[in-house]
C-alpha positions as CSV (number, residue, x, y, z in Angstrom):
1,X,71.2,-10.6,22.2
2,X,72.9,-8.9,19.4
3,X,72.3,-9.4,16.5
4,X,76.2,-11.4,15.8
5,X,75.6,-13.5,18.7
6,X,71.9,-14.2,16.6
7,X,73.8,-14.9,13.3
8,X,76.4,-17.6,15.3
9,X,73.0,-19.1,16.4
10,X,71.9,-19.3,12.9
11,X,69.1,-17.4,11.5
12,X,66.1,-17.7,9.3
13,X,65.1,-15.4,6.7
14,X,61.8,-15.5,5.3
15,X,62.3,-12.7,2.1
16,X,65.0,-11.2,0.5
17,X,64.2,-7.8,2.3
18,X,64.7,-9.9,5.7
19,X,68.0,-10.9,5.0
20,X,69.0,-7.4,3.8
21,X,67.6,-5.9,7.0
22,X,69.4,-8.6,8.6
23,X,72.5,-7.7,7.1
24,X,71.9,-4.0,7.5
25,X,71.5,-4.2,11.8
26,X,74.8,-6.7,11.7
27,X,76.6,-4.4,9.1
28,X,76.6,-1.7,12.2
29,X,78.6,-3.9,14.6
30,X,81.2,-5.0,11.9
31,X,84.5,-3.1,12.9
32,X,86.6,-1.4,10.0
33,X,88.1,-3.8,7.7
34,X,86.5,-6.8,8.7
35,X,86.3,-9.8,6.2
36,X,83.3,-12.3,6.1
37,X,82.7,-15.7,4.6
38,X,79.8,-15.8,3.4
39,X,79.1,-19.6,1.6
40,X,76.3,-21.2,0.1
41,X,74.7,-22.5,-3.1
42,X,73.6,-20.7,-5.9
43,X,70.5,-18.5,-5.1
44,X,70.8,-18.9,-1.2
45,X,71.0,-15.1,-0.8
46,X,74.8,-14.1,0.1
47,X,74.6,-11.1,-2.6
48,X,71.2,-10.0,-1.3
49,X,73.0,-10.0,2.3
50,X,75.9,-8.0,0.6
51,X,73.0,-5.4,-0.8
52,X,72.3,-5.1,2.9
53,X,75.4,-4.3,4.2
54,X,75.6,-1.7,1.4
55,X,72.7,-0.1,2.3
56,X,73.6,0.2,5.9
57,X,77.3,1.8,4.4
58,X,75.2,4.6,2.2
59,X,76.2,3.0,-1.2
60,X,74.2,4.5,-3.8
61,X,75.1,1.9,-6.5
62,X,73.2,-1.8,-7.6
63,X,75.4,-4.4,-5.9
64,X,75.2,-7.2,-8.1
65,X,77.0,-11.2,-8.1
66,X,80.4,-10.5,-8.6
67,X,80.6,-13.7,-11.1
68,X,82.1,-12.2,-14.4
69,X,84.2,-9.6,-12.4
70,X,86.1,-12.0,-9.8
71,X,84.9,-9.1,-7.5
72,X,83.4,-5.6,-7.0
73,X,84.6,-2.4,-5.1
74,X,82.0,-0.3,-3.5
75,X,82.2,3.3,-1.6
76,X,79.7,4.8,1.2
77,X,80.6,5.6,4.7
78,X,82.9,2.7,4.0
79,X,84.8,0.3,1.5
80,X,82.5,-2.7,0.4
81,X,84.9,-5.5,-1.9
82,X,82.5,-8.5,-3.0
83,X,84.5,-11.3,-4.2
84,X,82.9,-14.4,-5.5
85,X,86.2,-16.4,-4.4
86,X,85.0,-19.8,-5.5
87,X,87.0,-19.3,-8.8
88,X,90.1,-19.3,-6.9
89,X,92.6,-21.9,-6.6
90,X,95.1,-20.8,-3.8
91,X,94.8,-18.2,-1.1
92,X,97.9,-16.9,-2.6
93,X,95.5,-15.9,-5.8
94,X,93.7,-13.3,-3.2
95,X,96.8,-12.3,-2.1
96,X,98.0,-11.5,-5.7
97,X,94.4,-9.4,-6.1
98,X,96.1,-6.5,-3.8
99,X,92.6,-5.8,-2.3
């Protein structure tokens, strides 16, 4: 089973490094330029999921919460944008990001 059809199922994570190796395995079946949703409550571990897929893309900087900054741009093998989207109103907002 790989390891998106494991994430559709839903998955566990026990410690912060298992959701970043989590998120490192899926982050090398994501296709270029994919988007993902990731949703939750405070402290339920989307940005250390995000630190995973950096890691798996090579980038060498600290990928923080994205909270003061609207979002973050990272560069490795590829293009990481973090974007805490909850402060948006529209979808036309996004749009008006140009990312």
């Amino acid at each position: 089973m790989s390891i998106s059809d494991q994430l559709s199922q839903g998955v566990i994570s026990e410690s912060a490094s298992q959701t970043q190796s989590i998120a490192s395995s899926f982050a090398k079946e994501l296709p270029a330029d994919q988007v993902l949703k990731l949703s939750g409550s405070l402290g339920t571990g989307k940005t250390t999921f995000v630190q995973g897929l950096a890691k798996a893309w090579s980038i060498q900087e600290s990928v923080k919460s994205p909270t003061f900054n609207l979002y973050s741009i990272y560069r490795g093998t590829r293009q990481l944008i973090h974007m805490d989207a909850y402060r948006l109103s529209s979808p036309s907002q996004a749009e008006d990001l140009l990312i």
